[in-house]
C-alpha positions in Angstrom: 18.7 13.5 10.1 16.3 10.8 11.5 13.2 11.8 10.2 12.0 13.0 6.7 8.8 13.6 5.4 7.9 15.0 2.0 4.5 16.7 0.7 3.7 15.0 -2.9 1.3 16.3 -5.8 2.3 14.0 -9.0 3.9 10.2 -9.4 5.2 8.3 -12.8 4.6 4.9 -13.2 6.9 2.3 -14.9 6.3 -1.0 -15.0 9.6 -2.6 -16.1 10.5 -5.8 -18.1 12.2 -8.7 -17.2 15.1 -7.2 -15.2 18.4 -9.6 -14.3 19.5 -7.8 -11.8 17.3 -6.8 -9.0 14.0 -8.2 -9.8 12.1 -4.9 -10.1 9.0 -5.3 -11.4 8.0 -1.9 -11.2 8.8 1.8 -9.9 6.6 4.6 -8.7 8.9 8.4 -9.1 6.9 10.7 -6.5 6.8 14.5 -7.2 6.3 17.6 -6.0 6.0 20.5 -7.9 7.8 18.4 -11.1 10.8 17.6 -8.5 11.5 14.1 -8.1 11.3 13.6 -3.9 10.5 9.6 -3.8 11.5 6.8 -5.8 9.2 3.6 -4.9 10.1 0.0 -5.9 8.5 -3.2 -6.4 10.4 -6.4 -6.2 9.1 -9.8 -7.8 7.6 -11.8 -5.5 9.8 -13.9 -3.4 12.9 -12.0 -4.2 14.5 -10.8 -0.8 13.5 -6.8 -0.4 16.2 -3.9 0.3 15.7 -1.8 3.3 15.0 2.1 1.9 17.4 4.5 2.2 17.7 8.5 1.8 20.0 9.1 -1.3 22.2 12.5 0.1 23.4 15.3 -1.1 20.4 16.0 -3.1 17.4 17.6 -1.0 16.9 14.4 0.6 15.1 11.8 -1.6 13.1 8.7 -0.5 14.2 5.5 -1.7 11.3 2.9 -0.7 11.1 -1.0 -1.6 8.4 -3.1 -1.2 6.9 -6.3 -2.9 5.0 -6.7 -5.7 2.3 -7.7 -4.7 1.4 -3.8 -2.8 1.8 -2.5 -6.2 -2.2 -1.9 -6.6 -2.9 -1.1 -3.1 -0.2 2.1 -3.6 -1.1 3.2 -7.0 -5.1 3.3 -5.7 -3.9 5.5 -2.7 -1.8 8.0 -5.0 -4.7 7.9 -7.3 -7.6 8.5 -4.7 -5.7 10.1 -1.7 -4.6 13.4 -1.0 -3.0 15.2 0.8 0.3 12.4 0.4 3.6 12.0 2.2 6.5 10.1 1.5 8.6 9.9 4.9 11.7 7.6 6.2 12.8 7.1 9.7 16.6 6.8 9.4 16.4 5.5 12.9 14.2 2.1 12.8 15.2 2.0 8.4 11.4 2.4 7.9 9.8 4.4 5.3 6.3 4.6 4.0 3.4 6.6 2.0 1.0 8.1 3.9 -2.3 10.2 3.6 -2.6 12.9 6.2 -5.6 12.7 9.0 -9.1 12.5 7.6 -12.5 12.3 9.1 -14.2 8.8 8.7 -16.8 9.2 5.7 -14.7 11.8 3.6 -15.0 11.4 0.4 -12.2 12.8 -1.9 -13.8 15.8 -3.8 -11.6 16.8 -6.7 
């Protein structure tokens, strides 16, 4: 499958110690109805940053990297946005979190 795309309603933030191994600095799990669909990490500045991945068999969830420093740009858009995506292009290895059109001015109301 090239192209995946899933509706969110919920995320859990954990901002993680000092980590060894990777250099996460943080991870975002993305829901839908209480079932994990997205994974989102944040690497420590500097550090060199995976490409995301789909993790198979499961029902297709979103593994998505990205530096630390987008950490309070993407919790403001899960906390003001909605409706959300998470989606991944197996084609060009991009993935990213995305609100769905809206009209300029719209203000979230609920």
């Amino acid at each position: 499958m090239s192209f995946i795309s899933h509706a969110i309603d919920g995320y859990r933030l954990i901002h993680i110690g000092y980590n060894t191994n990777r250099n996460v600095t943080a991870v975002i799990n993305c829901y839908r109805n209480h079932v994990r669909y997205g994974f989102i990490r944040f690497y420590k500045e500097g550090t060199p940053i995976p490409e995301g991945l789909v993790a198979y068999p499961d029902h297709e969830t979103i593994h998505l990297n990205f530096s630390d420093h987008n950490l309070q740009s993407i919790i403001d858009t899960l906390r003001y946005e909605k409706p959300l995506h998470i989606s991944f292009n197996d084609a060009t290895r991009t993935g990213w979190l995305s609100t769905s059109n809206e009209p300029i001015g719209e203000e979230e109301l609920g």
